[in-house]
Backbone of each chain as ProteinMPNN parsed JSONL, in Angstrom:
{"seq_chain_A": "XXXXXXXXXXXXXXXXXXXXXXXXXXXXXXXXXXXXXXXXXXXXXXXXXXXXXXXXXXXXXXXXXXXXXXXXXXXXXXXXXXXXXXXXXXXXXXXXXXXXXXXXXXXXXXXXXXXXXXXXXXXXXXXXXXXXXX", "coords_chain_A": {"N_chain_A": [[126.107, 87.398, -14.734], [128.076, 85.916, -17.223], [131.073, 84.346, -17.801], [132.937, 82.985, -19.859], [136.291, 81.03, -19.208], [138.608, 80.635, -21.083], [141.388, 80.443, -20.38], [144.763, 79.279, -19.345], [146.764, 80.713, -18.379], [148.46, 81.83, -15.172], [148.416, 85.138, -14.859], [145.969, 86.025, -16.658], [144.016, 84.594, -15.239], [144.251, 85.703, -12.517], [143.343, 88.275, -13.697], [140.43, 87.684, -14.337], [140.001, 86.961, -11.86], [139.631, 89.284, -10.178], [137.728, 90.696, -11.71], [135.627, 89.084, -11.378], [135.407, 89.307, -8.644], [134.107, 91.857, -8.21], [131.991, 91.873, -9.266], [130.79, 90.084, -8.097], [130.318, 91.487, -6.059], [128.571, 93.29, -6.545], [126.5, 92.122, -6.249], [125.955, 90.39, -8.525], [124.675, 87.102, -10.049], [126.76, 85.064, -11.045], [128.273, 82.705, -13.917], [130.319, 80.53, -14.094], [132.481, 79.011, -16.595], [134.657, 76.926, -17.691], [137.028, 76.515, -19.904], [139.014, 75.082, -22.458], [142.528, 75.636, -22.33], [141.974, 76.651, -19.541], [140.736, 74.975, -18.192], [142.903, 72.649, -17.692], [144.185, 74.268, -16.328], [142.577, 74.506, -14.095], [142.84, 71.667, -12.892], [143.11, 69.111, -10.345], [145.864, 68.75, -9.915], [147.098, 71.187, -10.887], [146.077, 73.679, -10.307], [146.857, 76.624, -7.993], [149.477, 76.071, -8.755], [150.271, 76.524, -11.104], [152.261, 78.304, -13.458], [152.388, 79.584, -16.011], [152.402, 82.372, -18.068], [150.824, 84.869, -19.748], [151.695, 86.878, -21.558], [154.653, 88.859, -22.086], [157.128, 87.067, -20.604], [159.073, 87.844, -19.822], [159.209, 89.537, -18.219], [157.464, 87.881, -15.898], [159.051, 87.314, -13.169], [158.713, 89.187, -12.082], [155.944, 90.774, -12.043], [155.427, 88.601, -10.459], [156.474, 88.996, -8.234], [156.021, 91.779, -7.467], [152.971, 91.105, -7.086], [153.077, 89.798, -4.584], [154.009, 91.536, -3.103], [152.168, 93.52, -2.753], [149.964, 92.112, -1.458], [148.485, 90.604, -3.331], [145.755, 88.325, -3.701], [145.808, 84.603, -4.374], [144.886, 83.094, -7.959], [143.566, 81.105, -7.047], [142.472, 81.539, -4.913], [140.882, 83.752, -4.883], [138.901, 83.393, -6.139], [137.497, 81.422, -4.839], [137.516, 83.039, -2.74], [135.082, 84.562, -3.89], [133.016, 82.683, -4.184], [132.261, 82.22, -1.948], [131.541, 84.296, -1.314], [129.025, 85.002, -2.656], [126.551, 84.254, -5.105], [128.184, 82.302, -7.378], [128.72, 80.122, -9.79], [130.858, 77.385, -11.117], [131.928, 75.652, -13.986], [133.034, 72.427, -15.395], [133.862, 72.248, -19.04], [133.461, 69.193, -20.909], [134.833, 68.526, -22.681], [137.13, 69.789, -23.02], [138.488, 68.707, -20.185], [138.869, 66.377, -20.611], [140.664, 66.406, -22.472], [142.773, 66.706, -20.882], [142.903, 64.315, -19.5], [140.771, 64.304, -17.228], [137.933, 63.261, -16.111], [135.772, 63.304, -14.308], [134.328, 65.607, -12.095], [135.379, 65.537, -9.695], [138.361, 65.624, -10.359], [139.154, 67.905, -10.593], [139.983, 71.145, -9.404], [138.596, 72.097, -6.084], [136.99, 74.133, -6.673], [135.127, 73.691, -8.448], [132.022, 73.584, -9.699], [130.78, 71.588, -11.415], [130.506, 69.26, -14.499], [130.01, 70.63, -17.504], [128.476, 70.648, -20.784], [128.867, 72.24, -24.138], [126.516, 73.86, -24.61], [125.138, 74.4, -22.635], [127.171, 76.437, -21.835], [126.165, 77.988, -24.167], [123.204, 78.653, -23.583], [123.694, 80.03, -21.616], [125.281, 82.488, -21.671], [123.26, 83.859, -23.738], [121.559, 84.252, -22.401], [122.767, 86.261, -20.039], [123.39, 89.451, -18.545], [125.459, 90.772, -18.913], [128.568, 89.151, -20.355], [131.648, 87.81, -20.835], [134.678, 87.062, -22.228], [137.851, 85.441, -21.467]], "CA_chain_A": [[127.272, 87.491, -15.611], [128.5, 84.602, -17.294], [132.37, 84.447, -17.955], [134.34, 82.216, -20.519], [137.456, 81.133, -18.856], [139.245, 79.885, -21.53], [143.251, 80.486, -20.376], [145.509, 78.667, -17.914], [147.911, 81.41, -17.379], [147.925, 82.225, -13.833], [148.204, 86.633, -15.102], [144.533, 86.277, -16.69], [143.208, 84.208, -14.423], [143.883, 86.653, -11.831], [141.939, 89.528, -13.745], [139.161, 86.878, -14.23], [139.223, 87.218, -10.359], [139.661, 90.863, -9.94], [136.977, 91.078, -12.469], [134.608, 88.153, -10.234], [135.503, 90.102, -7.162], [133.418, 93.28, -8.8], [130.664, 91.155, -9.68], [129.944, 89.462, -6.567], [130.049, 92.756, -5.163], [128.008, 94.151, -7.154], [125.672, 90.998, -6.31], [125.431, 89.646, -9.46], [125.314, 85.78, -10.06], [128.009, 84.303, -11.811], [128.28, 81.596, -14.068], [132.023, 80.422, -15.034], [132.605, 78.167, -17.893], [136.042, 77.063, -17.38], [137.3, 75.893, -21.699], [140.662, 74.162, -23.467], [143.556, 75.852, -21.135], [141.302, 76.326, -18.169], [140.892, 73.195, -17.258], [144.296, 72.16, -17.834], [144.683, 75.115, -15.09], [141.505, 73.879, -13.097], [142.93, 70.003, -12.93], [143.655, 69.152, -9.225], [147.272, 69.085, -9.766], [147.605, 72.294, -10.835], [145.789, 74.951, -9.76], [148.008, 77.078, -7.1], [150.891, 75.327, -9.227], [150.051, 77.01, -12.257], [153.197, 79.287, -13.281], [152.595, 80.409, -16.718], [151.805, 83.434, -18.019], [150.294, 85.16, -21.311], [152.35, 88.105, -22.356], [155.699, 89.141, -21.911], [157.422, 86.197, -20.55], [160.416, 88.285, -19.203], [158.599, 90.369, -16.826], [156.871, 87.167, -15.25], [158.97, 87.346, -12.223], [158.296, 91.085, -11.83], [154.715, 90.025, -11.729], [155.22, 87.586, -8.988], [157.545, 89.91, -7.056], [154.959, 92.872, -7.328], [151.539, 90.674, -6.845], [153.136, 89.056, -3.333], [154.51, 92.729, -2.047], [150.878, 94.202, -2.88], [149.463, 90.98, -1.245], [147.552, 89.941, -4.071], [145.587, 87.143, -3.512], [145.709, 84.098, -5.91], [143.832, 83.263, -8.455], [142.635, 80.466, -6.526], [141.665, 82.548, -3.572], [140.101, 84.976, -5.697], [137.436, 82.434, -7.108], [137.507, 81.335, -3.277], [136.753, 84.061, -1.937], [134.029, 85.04, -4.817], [132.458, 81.741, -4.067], [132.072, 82.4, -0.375], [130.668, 86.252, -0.707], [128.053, 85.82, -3.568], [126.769, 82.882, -6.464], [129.101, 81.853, -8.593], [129.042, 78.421, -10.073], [132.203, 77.336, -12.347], [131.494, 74.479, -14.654], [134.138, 72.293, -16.36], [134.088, 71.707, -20.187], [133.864, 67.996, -20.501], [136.127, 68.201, -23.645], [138.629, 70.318, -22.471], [138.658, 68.348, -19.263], [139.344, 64.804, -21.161], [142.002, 66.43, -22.993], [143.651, 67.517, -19.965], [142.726, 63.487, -18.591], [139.895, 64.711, -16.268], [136.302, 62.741, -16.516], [134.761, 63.69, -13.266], [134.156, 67.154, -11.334], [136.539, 64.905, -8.316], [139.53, 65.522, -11.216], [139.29, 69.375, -11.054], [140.294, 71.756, -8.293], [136.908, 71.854, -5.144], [135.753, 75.168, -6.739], [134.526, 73.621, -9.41], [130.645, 72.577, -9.514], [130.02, 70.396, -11.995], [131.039, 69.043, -15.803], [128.628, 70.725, -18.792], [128.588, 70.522, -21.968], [128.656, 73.433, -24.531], [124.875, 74.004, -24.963], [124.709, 74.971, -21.402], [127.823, 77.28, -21.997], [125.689, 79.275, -25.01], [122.625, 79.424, -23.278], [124.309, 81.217, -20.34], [125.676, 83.482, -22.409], [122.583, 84.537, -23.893], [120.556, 84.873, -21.395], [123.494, 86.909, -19.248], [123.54, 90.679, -19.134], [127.474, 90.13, -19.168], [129.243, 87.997, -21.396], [133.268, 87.391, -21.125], [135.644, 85.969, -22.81], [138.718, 85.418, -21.17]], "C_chain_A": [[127.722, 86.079, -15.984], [129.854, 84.752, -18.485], [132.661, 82.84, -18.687], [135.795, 81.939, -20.014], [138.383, 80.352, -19.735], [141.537, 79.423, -21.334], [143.697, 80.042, -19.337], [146.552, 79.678, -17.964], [147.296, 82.374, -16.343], [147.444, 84.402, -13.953], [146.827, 86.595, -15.618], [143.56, 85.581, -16.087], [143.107, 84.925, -13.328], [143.163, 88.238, -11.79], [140.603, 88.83, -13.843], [138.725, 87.596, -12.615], [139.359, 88.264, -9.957], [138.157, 91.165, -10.62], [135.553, 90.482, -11.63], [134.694, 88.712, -9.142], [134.353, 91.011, -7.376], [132.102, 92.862, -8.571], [129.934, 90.77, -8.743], [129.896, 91.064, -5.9], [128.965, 93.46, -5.314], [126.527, 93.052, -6.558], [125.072, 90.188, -7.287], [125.67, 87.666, -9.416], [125.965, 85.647, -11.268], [127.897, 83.238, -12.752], [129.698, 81.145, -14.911], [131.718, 79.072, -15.67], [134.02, 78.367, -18.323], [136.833, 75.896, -19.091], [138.788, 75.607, -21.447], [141.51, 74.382, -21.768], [143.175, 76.246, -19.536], [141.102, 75.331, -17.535], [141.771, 72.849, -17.068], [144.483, 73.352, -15.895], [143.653, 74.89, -13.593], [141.752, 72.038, -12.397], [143.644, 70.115, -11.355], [145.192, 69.776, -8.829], [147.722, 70.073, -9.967], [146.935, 73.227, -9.879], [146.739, 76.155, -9.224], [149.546, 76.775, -8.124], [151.402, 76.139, -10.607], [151.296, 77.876, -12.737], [153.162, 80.187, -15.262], [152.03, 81.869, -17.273], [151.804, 83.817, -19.273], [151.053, 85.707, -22.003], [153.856, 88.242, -21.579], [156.668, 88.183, -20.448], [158.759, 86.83, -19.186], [160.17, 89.291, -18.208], [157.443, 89.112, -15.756], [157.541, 87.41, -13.511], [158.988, 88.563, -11.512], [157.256, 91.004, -11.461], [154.626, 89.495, -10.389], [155.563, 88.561, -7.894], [156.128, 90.866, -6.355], [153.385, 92.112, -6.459], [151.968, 90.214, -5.305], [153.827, 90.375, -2.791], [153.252, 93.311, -2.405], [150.054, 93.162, -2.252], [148.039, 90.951, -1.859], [146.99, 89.029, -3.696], [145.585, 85.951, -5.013], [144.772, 83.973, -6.517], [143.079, 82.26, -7.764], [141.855, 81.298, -5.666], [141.112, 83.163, -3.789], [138.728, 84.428, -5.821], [137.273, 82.1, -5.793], [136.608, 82.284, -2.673], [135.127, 84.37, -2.473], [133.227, 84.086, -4.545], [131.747, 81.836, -2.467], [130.898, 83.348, -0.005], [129.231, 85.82, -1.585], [127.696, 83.924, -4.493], [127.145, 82.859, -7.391], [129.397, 80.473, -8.611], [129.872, 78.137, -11.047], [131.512, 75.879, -12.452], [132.603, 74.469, -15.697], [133.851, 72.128, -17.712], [134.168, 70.256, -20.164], [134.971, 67.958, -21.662], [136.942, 68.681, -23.174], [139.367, 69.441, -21.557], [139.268, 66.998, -19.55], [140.054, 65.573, -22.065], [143.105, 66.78, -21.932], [143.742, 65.762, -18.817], [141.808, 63.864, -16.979], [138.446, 64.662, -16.803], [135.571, 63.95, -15.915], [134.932, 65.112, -12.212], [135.409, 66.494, -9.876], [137.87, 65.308, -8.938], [140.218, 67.131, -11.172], [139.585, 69.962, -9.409], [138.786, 71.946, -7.111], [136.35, 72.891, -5.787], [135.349, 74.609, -7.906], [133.255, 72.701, -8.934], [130.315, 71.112, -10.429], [130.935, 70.366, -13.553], [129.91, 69.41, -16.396], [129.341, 70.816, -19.996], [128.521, 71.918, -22.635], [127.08, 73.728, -24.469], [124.345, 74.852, -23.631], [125.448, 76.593, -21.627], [126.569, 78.821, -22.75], [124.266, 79.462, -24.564], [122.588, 80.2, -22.327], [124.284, 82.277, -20.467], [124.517, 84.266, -23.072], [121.792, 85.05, -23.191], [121.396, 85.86, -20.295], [123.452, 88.01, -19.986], [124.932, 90.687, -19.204], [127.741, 89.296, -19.509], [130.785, 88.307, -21.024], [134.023, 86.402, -21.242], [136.839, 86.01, -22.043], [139.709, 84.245, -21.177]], "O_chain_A": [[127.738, 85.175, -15.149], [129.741, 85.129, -19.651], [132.588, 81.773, -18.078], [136.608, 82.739, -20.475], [138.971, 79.406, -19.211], [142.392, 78.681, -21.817], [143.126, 80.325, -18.284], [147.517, 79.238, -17.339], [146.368, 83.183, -16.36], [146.503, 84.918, -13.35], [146.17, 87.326, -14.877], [142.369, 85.821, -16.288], [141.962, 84.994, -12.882], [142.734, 88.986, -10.912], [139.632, 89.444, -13.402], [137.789, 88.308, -12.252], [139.069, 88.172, -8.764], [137.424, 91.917, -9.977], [134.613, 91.209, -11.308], [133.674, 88.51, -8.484], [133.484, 90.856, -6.518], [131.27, 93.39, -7.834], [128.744, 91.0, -8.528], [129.0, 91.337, -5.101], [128.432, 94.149, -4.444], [125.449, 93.647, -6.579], [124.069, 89.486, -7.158], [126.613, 87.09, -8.873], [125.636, 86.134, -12.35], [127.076, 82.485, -12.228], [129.988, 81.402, -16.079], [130.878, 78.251, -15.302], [134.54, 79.295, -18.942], [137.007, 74.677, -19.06], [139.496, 75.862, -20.473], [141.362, 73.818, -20.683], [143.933, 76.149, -18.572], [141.347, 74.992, -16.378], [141.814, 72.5, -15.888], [144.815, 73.022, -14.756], [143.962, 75.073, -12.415], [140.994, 71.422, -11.648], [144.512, 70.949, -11.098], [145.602, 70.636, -8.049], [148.799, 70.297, -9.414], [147.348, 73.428, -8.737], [147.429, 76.682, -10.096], [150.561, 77.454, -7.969], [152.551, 76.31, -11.015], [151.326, 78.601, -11.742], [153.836, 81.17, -15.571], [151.086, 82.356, -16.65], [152.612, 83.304, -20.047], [151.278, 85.241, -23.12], [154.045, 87.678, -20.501], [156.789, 88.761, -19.368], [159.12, 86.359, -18.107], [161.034, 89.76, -17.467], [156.686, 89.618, -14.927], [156.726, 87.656, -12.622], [159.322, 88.709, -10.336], [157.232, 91.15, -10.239], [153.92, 89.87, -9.453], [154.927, 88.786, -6.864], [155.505, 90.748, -5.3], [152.884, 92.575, -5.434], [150.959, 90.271, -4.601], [154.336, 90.11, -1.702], [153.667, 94.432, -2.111], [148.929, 93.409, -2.685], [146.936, 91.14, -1.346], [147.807, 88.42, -3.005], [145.435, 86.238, -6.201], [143.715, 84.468, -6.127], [141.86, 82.428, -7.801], [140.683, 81.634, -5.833], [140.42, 83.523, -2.837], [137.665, 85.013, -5.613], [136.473, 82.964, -5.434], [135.442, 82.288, -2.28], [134.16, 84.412, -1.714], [132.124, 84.626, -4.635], [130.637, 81.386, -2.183], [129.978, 83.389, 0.812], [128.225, 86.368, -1.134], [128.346, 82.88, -4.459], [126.59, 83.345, -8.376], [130.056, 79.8, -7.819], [129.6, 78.747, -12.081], [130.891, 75.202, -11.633], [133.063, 75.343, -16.432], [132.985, 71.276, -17.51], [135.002, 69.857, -19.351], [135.993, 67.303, -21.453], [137.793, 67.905, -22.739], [140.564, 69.23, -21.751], [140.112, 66.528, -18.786], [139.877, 64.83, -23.03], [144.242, 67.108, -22.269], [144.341, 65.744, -17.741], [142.266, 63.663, -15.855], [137.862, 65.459, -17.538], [135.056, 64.96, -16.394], [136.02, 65.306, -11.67], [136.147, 67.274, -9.274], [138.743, 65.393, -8.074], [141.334, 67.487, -11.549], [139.411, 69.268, -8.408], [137.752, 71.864, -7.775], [135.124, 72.897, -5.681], [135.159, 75.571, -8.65], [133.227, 71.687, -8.237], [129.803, 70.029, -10.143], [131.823, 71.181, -13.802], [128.85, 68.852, -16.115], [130.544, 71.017, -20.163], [128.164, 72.841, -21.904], [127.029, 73.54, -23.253], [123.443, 75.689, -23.588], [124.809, 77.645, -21.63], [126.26, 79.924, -22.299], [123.795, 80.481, -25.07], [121.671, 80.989, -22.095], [123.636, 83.104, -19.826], [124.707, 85.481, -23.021], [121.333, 86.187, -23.299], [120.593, 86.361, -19.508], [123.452, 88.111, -21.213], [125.169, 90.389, -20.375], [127.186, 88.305, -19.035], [130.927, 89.528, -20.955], [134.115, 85.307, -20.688], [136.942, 87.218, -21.831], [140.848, 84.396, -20.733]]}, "seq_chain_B": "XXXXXXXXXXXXXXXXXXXXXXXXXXXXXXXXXXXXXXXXXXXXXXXXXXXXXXXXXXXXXXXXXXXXXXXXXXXXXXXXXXX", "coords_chain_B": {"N_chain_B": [[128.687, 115.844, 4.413], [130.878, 117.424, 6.268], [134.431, 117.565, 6.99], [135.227, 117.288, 9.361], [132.49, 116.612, 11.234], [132.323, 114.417, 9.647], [134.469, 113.104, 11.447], [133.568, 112.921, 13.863], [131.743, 111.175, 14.091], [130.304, 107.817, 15.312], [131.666, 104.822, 14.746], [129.677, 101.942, 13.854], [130.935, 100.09, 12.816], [133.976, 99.531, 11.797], [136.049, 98.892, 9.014], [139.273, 97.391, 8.015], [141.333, 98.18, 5.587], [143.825, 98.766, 5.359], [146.29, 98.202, 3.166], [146.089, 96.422, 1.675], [145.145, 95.663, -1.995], [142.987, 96.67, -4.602], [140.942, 94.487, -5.369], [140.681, 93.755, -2.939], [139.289, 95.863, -0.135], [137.377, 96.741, -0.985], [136.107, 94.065, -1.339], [136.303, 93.79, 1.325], [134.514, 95.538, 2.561], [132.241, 94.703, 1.416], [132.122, 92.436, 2.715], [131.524, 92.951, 5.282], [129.143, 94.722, 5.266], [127.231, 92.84, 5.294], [127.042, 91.867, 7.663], [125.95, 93.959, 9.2], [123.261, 96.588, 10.209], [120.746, 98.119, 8.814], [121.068, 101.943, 8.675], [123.182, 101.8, 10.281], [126.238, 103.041, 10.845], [129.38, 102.573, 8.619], [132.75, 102.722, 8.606], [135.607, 102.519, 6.317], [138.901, 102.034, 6.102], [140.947, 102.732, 3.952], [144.559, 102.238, 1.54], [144.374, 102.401, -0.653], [144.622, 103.7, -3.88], [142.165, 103.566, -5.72], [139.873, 102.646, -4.335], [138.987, 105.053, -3.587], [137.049, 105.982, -5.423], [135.786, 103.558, -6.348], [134.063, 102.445, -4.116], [132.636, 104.324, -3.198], [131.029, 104.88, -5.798], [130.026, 102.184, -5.5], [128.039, 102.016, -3.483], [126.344, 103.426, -3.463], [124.944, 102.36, -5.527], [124.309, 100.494, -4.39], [122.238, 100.976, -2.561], [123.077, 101.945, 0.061], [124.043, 104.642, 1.717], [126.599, 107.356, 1.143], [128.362, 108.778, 2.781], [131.098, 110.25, 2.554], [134.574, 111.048, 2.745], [137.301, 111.246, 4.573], [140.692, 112.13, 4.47], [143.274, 111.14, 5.664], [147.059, 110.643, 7.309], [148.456, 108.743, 4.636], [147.065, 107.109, 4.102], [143.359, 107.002, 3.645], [139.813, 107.787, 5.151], [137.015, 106.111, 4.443], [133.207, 107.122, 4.406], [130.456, 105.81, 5.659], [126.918, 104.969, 5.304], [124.61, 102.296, 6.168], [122.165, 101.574, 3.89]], "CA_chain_B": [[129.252, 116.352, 5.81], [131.902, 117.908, 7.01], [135.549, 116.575, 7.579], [134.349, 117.998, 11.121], [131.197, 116.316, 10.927], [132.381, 112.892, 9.447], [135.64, 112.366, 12.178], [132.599, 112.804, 15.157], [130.43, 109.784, 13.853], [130.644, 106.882, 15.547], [130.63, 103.707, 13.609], [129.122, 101.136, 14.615], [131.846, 99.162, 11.718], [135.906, 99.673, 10.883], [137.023, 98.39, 8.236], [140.549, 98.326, 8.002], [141.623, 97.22, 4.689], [144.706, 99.227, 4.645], [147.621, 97.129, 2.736], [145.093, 95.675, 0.29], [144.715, 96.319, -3.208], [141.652, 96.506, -5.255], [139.314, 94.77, -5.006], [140.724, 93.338, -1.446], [138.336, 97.537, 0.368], [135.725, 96.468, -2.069], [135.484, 92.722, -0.461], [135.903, 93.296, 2.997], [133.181, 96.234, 2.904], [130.807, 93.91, 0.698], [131.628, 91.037, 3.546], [131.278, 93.538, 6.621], [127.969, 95.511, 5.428], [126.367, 91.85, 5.573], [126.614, 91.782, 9.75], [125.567, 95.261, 10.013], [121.581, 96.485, 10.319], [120.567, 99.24, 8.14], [121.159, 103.158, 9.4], [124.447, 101.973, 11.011], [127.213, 103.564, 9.447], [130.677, 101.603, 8.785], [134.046, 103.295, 8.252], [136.871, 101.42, 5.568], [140.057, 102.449, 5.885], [142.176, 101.95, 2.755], [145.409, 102.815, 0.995], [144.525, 102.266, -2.293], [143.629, 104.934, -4.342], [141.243, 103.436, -6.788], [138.888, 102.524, -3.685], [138.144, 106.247, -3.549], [135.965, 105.879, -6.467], [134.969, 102.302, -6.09], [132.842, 102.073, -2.708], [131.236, 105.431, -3.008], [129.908, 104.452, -6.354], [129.412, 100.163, -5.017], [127.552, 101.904, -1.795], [125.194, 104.425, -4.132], [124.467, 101.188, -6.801], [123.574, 98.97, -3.863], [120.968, 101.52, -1.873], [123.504, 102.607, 0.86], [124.406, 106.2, 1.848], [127.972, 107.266, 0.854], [128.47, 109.972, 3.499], [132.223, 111.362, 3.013], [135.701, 110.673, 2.613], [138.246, 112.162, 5.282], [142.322, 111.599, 4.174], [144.666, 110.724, 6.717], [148.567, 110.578, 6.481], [149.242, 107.662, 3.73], [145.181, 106.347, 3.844], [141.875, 107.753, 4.015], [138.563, 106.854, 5.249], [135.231, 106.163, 3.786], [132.358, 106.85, 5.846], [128.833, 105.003, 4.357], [125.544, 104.46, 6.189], [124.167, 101.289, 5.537], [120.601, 101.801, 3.388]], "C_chain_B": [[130.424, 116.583, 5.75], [133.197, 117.429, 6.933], [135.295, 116.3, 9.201], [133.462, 116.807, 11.403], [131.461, 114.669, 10.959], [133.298, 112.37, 10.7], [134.288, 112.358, 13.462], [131.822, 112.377, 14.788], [130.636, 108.704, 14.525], [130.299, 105.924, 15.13], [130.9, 102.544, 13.949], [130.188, 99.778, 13.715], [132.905, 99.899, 11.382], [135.707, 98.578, 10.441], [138.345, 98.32, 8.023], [141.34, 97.646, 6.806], [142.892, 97.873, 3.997], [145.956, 97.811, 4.0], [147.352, 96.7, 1.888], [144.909, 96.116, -0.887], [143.687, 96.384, -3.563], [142.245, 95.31, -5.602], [139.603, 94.211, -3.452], [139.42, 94.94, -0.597], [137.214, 96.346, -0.021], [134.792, 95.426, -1.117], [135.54, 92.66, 0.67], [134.788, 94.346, 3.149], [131.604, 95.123, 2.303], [130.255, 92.58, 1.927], [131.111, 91.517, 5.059], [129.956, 93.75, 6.274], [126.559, 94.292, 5.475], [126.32, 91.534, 6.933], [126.285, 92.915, 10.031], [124.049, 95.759, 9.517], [121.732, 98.246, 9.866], [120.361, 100.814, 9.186], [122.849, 102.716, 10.18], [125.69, 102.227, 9.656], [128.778, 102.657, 9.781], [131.791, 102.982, 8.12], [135.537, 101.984, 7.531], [137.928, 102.314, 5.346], [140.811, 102.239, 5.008], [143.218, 102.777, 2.333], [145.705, 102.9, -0.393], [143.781, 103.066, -3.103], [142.525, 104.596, -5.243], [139.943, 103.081, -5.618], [137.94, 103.809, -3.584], [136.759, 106.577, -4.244], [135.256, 104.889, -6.149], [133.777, 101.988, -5.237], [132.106, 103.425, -3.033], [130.275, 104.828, -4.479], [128.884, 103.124, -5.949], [127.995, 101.258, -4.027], [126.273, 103.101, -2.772], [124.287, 103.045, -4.837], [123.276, 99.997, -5.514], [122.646, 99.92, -2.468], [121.947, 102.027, -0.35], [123.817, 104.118, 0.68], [126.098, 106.462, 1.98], [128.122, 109.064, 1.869], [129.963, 111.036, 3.366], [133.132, 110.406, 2.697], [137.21, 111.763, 3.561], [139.92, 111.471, 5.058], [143.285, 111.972, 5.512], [146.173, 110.581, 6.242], [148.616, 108.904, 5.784], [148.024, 106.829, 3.721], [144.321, 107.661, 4.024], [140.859, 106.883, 4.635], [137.403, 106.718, 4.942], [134.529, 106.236, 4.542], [130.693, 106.469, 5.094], [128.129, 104.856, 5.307], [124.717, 103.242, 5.621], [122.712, 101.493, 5.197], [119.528, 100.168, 4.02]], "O_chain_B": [[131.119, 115.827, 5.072], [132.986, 116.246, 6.667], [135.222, 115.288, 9.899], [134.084, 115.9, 11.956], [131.071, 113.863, 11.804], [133.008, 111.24, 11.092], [134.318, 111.246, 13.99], [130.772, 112.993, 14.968], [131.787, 108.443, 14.173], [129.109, 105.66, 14.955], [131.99, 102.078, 14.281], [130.083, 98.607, 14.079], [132.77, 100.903, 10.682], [135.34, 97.543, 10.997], [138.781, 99.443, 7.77], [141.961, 96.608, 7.036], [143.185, 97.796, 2.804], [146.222, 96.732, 4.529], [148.216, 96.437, 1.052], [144.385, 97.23, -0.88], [142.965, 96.068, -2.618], [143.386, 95.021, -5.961], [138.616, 94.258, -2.717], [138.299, 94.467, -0.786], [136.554, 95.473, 0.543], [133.713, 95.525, -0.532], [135.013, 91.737, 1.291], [133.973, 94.001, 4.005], [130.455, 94.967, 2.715], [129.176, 92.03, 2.147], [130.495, 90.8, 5.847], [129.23, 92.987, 6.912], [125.367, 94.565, 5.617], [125.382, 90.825, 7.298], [126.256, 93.137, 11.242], [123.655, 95.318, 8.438], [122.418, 99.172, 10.301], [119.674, 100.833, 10.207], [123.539, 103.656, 10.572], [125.925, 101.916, 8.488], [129.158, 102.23, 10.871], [131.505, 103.905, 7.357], [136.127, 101.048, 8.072], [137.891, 103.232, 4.527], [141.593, 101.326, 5.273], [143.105, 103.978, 2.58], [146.678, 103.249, -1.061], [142.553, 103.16, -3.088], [141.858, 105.583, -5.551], [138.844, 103.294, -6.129], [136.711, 103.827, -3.521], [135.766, 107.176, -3.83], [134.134, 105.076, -5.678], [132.752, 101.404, -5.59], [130.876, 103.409, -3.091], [129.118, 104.421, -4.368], [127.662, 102.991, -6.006], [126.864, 100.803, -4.199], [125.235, 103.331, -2.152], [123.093, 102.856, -4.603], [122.279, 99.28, -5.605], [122.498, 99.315, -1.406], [121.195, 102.605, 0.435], [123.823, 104.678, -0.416], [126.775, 105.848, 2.804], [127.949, 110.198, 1.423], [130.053, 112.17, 3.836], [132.855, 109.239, 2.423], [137.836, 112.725, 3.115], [140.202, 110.362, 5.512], [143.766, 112.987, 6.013], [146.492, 110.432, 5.063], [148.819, 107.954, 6.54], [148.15, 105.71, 3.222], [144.54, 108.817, 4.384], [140.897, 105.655, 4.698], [136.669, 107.582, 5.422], [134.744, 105.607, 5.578], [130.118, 106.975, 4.13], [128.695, 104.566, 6.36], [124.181, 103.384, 4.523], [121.95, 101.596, 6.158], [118.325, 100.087, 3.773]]}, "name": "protein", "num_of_chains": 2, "seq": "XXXXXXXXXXXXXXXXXXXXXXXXXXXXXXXXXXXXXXXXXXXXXXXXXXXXXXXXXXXXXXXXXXXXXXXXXXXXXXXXXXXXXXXXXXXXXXXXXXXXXXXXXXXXXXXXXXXXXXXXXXXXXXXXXXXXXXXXXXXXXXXXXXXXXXXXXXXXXXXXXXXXXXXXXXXXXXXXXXXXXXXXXXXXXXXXXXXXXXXXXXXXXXXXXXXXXXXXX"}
């Protein structure tokens, strides 16, 4: 499977990892391709820190409330965990990553493997029986 | 088998993944059935109803035996034989 992560809000990054949970389960390998607002959400300093969210703005701390009395895990822990059980390799965008001030794979949160370029991105994607955008 | 049948198995694996949402079942059976040796059967306890579906199909897809499902007050339990 090879996943597009293009969004830094923490609500679709945690179906990313609901969705990567499946996958590794399923035993498929992975290949994340973390774009623009992903990185920004992949950059050391954030990660865990992350607080925004996509849609409806005014139910965010409803969200939070709900995901930590269902003990959700985060989205870090998610990709964590998924990384642990099965292969899944996340790869930063180098553009995204230098718009966000982040050269080197040291700049980004530990689950990340490496910096690629698009070219890698689209032949992932073709050659994957799963494609997502997110 | 049985409700009968499934509560007098003994398994050689609990799971106990009550409290957890999906996919929390999912991932502790996917991380348990990797220490356990094929023919032994594991039991996952959960409270989440979408697991009901989930592991029996995961445990058909990935060559295990999906033996049963017995409901308890406020969980159930899966009972699978590892293929």
């Amino acid at each position: 499977m090879t996943m597009a992560l293009c969004t830094g809000s923490f609500d679709k990054l945690i179906v990313a990892g609901i969705i990567l949970s499946g996958a590794v389960a399923e035993d498929m390998d992975v290949e994340i391709y973390v774009l623009l607002y992903g990185a920004y959400a992949f950059k050391k300093e954030n990660g865990e820190n992350i607080d925004t969210v996509s849609e409806y703005p005014e139910l965010k701390e409803k969200l939070k409330t709900s995901l930590k009395e269902m003990k959700i895990p985060t989205w870090v822990e998610f990709l964590s965990t998924a990384k642990e059980l099965g292969n899944v390799k996340i790869y930063i965008c180098g553009t995204a990553g230098k718009i966000w001030g982040g050269e080197k794979v040291s700049d980004f949160i530990d689950l990340a493997d490496d910096i690629c370029g698009i070219g890698e991105y689209v032949d992932s994607a073709q050659n994957a029986d799963v494609h997502m955008l997110i | 088998m049985t409700t009968e049948e499934l509560k007098n198995l003994n398994a050689d694996k609990v799971v106990d993944a009550r409290g957890t949402a999906c996919p929390g079942p999912l991932l502790a059976a996917k991380k348990a059935i990797g220490e356990m040796s094929t023919g032994e059967v594991m039991q996952i306890l959960s409270s989440d109803e979408g697991t009901k579906r989930d592991i029996p199909k995961w445990a058909q897809k990935k060559g295990h035996e999906y033996l049963g499902t017995v409901e308890e007050s406020g969980y159930f339990i899966i009972y699978m034989k590892k293929g």
